[in-house]
C-alpha positions as CSV (number, residue, x, y, z in Angstrom):
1,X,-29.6,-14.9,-68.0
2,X,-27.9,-12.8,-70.5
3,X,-28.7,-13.5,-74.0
4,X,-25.2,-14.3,-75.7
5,X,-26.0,-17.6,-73.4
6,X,-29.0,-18.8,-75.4
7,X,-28.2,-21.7,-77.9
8,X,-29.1,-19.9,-81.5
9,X,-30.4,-17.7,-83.5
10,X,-33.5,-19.5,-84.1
11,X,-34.2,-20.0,-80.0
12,X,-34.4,-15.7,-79.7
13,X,-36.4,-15.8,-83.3
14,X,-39.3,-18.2,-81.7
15,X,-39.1,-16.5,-78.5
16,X,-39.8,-13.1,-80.0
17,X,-42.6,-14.6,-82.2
18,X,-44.0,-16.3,-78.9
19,X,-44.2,-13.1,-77.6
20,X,-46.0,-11.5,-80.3
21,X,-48.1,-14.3,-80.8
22,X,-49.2,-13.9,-77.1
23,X,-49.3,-10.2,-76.7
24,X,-51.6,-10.0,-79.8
25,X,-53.9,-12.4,-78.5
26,X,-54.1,-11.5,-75.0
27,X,-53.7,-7.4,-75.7
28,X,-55.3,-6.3,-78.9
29,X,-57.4,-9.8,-79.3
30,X,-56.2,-10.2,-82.6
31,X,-55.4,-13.7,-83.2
32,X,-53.3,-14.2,-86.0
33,X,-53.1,-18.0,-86.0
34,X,-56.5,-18.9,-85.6
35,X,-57.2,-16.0,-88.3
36,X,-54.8,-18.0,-91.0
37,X,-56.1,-21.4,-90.5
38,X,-59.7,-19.8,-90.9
39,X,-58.5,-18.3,-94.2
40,X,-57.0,-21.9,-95.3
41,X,-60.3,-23.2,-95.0
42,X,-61.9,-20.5,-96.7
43,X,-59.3,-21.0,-99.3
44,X,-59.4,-24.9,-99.3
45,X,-56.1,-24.6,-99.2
46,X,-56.1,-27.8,-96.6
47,X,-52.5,-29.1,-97.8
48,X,-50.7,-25.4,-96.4
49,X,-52.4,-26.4,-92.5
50,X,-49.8,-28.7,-91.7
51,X,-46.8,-27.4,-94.1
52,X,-47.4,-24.5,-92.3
53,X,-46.5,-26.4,-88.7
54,X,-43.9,-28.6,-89.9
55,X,-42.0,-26.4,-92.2
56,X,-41.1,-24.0,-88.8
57,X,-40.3,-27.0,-86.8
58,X,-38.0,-28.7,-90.0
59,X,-36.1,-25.5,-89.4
60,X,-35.6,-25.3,-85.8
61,X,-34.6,-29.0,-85.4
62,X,-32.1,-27.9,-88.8
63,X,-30.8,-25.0,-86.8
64,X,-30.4,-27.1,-83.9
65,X,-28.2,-29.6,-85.7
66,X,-26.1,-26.9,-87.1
67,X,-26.0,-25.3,-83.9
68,X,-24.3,-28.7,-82.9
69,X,-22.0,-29.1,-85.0
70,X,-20.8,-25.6,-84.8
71,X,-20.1,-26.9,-81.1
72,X,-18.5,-29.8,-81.7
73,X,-16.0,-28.0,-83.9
74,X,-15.4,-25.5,-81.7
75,X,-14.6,-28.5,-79.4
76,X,-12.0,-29.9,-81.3
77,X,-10.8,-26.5,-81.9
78,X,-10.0,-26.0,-78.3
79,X,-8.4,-29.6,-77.6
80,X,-6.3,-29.4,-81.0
81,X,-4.8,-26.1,-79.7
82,X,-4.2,-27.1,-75.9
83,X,-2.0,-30.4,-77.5
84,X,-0.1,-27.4,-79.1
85,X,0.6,-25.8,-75.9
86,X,1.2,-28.8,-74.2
87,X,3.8,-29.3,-76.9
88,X,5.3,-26.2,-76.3
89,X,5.7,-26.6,-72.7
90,X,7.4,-29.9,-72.7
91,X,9.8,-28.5,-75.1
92,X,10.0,-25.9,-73.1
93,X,10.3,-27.8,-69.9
94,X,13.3,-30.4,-71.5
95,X,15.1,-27.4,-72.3
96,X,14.6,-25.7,-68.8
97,X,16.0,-29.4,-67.2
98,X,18.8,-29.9,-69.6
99,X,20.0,-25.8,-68.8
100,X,19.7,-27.0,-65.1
101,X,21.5,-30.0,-65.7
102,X,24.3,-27.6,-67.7
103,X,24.3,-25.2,-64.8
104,X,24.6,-27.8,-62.0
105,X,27.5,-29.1,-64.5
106,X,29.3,-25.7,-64.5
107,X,28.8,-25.5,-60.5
108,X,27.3,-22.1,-61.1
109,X,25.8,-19.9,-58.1
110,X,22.7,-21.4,-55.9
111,X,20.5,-18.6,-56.6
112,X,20.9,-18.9,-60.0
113,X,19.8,-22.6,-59.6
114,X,17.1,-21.8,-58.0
115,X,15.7,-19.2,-60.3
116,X,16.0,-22.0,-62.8
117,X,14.2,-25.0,-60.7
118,X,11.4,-22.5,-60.0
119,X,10.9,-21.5,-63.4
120,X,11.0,-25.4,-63.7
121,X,8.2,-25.9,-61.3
122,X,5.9,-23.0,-62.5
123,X,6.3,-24.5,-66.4
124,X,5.5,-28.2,-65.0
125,X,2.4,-26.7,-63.0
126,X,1.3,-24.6,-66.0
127,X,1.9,-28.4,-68.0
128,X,-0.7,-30.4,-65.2
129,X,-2.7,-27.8,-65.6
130,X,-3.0,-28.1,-69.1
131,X,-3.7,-31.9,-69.3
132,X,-6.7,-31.4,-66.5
133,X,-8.1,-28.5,-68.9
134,X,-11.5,-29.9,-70.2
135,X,-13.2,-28.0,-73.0
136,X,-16.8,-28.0,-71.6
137,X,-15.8,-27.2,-68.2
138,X,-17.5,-24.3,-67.1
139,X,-14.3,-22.8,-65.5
140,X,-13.3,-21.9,-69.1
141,X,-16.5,-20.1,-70.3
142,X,-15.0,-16.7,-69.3
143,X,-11.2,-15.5,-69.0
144,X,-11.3,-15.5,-65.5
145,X,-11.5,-18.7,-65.1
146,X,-9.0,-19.4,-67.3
147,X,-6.8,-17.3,-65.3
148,X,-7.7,-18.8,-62.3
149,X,-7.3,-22.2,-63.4
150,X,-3.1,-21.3,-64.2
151,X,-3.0,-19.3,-61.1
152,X,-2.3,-16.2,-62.8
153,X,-3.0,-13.0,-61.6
154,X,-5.9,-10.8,-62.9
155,X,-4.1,-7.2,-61.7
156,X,-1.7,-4.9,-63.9
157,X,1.7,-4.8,-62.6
C-alpha cells in the first residue's frame, strides 16, 4: 500500500504516534501514557484525564470531516469538467455531421468521406465514453486508466 493512498494527514500522524507509543513500551519499557496519567493524579489535575482523550479524537473526527469535504469537492470538480468536454464534443461532433452533410452535398471523393465518417465515429465513441465516466471509479485513479477507458494508446509515435 503506498502511502499517497491513505486518507489524511492525521491517519500517518496517529500511525506514527502508535508506533512510538508501542515501541517505547515494548522496547525501552518506558511508558509514557501510563507515566502522564500518574503525574495528573499527582497533580490533581483530574479535569486534563479526559481532555487529554477527547481533545485528540475532536481532532481526528475534524480532520476526517475536512478530509470529506475536500473529496466531495474534488467530485464535483471532476463531473463539472467532463459536462465541459462533453460540451465540446457535441459541438464538435454537429460540426463534423454538418461538414459530412456539406461534403456529401458537393459529391466530393469517397475517401475523403470516409476520413470524415471515421473521425465521426472516433468523436461519438470518445462522447459514450465520456457520459459512462464515473468519478469514483477506480479506472480513473491513475492515467492509465484513463487512457484505457478512451482507447488511446500509451506509446510515443
Amino acid at each position: 500500500m503506498k502511502l499517497k493512498y491513505l486518507k489524511s494527514s492525521a491517519t500517518i500522524i496517529y500511525s506514527i504516534t502508535l508506533i512510538t507509543f508501542l515501541f517505547l513500551n515494548v522496547f525501552l519499557e518506558i511508558r509514557p501514557i501510563a507515566d502522564y496519567i500518574n503525574y495528573l493524579e499527582r497533580s490533581h489535575l483530574f479535569f486534563l484525564i479526559p481532555l487529554s482523550v477527547l481533545i485528540p479524537i475532536g481532532l481526528f473526527l475534524f480532520d476526517k470531516v475536512i478530509y470529506e469535504k475536500h473529496m466531495d469537492e474534488k467530485v464535483e470538480l471532476f463531473k463539472t469538467t467532463i459536462r465541459i468536454l462533453q460540451d465540446i464534443v457535441e459541438d464538435s461532433n454537429t460540426k463534423t455531421q454538418l461538414l459530412i452533410h456539406e461534403l456529401k452535398e458537393a459529391d466530393v471523393d469517397d475517401k475523403i468521406l470516409s476520413r470524415a465518417n471515421d473521425i465521426f465515429e472516433k468523436s461519438s465513441s470518445l462522447f459514450n465514453s465520456l457520459y459512462s465516466l464515473d468519478a469514483l471509479s477506480k479506472k480513473i485513479k491513475d492515467t492509465s486508466g484513463i487512457l484505457q477507458i478512451f482507447g488511446v494508446n500509451n506509446k510515443s509515435e
